[in-house]
N, C-alpha and C positions, 0 to 999 in steps of 0.2 A: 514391476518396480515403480515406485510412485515418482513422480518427478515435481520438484517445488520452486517458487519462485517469489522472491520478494519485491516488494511496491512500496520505493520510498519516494519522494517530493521535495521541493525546493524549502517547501513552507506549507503551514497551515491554510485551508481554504484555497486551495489552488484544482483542486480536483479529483486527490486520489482516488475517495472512495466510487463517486460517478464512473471513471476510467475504468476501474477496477470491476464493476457490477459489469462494464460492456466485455470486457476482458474474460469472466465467467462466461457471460453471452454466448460469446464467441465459443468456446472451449465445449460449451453444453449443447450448443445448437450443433455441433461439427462429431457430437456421440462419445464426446470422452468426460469421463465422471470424474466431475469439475466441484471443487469444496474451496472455502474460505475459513480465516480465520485472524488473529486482529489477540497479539498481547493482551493488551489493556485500551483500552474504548472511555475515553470521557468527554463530558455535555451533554448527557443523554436524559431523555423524559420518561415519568412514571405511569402506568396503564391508571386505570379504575381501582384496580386493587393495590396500588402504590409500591409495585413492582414495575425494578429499571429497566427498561428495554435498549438492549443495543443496537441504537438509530440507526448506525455503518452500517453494522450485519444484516439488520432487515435491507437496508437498501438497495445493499448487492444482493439478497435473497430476493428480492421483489423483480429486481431491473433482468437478472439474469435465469429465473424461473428456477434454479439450482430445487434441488428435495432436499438438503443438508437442514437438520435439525435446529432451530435459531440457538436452542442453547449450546449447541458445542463450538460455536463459532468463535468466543471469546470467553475465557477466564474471569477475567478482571472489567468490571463494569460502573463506573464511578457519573455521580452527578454531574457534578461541579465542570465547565467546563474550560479547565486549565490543566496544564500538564499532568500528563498521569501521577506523578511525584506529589507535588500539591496537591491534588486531587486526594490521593489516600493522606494524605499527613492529613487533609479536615476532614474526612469520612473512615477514615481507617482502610485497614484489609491490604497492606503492600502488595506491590506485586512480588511476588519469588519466582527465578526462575525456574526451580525445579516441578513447578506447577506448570507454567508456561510451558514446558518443553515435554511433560508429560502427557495437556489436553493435543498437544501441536502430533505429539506421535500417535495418538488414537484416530486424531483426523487420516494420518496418513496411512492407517490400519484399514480404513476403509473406503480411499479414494483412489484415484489416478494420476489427477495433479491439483496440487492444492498452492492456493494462492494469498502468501501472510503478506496485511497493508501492515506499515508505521501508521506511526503518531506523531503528526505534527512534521518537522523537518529531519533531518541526520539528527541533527544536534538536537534530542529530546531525553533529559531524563525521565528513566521510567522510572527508579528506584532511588532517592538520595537519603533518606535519614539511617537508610536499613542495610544496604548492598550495594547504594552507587552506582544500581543498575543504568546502563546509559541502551539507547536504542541499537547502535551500532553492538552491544554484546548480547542483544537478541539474535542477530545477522547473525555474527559469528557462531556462536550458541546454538543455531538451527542448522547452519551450515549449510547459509542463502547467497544465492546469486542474485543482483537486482537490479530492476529499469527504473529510471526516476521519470516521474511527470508532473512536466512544468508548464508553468501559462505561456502560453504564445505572447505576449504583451509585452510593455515595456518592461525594463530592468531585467528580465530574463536570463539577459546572456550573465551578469554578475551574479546570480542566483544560481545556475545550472552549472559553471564554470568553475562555484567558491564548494558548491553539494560535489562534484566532481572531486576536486584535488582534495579535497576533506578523506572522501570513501576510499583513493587510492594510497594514502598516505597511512591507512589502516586495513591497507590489501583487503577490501571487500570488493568483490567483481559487479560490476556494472555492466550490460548487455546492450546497451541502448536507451533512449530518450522517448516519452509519448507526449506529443507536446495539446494540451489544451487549450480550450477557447480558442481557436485559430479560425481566423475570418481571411480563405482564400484572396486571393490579390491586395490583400494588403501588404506595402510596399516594407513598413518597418517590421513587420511580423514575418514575412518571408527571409529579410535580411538578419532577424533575430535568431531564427529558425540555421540557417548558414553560415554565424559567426560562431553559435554553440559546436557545431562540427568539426570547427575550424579550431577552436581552441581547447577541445575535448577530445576530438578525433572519434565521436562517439557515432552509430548512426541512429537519424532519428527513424522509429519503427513507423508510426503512424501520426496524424493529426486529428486531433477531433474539435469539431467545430461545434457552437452552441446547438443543443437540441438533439445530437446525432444519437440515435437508439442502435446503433454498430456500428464496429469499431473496425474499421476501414484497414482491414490486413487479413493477408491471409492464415485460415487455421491453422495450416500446416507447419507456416513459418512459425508464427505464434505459440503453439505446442515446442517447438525446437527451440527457444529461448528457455524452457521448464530443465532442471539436473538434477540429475538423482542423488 
């Protein structure tokens, strides 16, 4: 039975996809057949033959040695690097979900546990002039459970606290925090680390600090955050 797991973030640039390639990592070095995939993917650059490549996908393809085929990883592959929504309204090609939920079960036709990043924050439309698609009825839609990762750094705790009561106020389950950029013994980073707990009750899984090529938790645990 495939077991899935969703990866959402406070905000853009904060480190999902990075997280997320250690995340495979992990999953693929520990012998379980570890896949990714990713709605809709935008700000991405064109090869030689001015074909889009999905920058995310390769990244976690590259970082976590995964065999998963680059093209099944994402559907929807837009230039422009502004919300998926904007994105197609200047390039065309919406996203539909019934496309998304389509390539999302063939992945799972032939993995173990597959692991879908967002776009951007909660609060991302993927779909507005057509379906109003919003990111949170990707969640629901796939029928994801999900860890968010946030930067270790200032503003945090109002970031990870506001993505919190957002996701329970539309019963999407949350499992825990992976917090980013964390630079050991720093004083407001560990206290930022301890105020999110406190006001979320969430726990955080791991820390990853700049540069780190694994992701500091164990497999086992790790695989037991994934549901069927």
């Amino acid at each position: 039975m495939v077991r899935k797991l969703f990866i959402t973030g406070t905000g853009t640039d904060i480190g999902k996809t990075y997280v997320t390639g250690l995340i495979l990592k992990k999953l693929q070095e520990s012998g379980r057949g570890a896949a990714y995939y990713k709605a809709a993917m935008s700000g991405n650059e064109r090869d030689a033959d001015g074909n889009l490549i999905p920058g995310d996908a390769l990244h976690v393809k590259t970082a976590s040695g995964i065999a998963q085929p680059l093209e099944t990883m994402c559907p929807y592959v837009y230039e422009a690097a502004v919300s998926p929504h904007l994105a197609s309204r200047l390039e065309g090609n919406p996203v539909q979900m019934d496309v998304v939920k389509a390539g999302f079960e063939k992945v799972c036709e032939d993995y173990d546990y597959v692991t879908v990043e967002g776009s951007g924050g909660i609060v991302c439309p993927i779909d507005f002039d057509n379906s109003k698609l919003q990111l949170e009825d990707v969640i629901g839609g796939l029928n994801l459970s999900s860890i968010l990762i946030a930067d270790a750094g200032l503003g945090t705790i109002n970031g990870v606290v506001l993505t919190v009561e957002y996701m329970r106020a539309r019963d999407l389950e949350l499992k825990g925090v992976i917090f980013n950029n964390f630079h050991p013994g720093d004083v407001m980073e560990e206290d930022n680390i301890r105020m999110c707990e406190y006001y979320t009750g969430l726990p955080t899984l791991a820390c990853v600090k700049p540069g780190d090529t694994d992701l500091d938790m164990d497999a086992d645990a790790l695989a037991a955050l994934y549901s069927e």
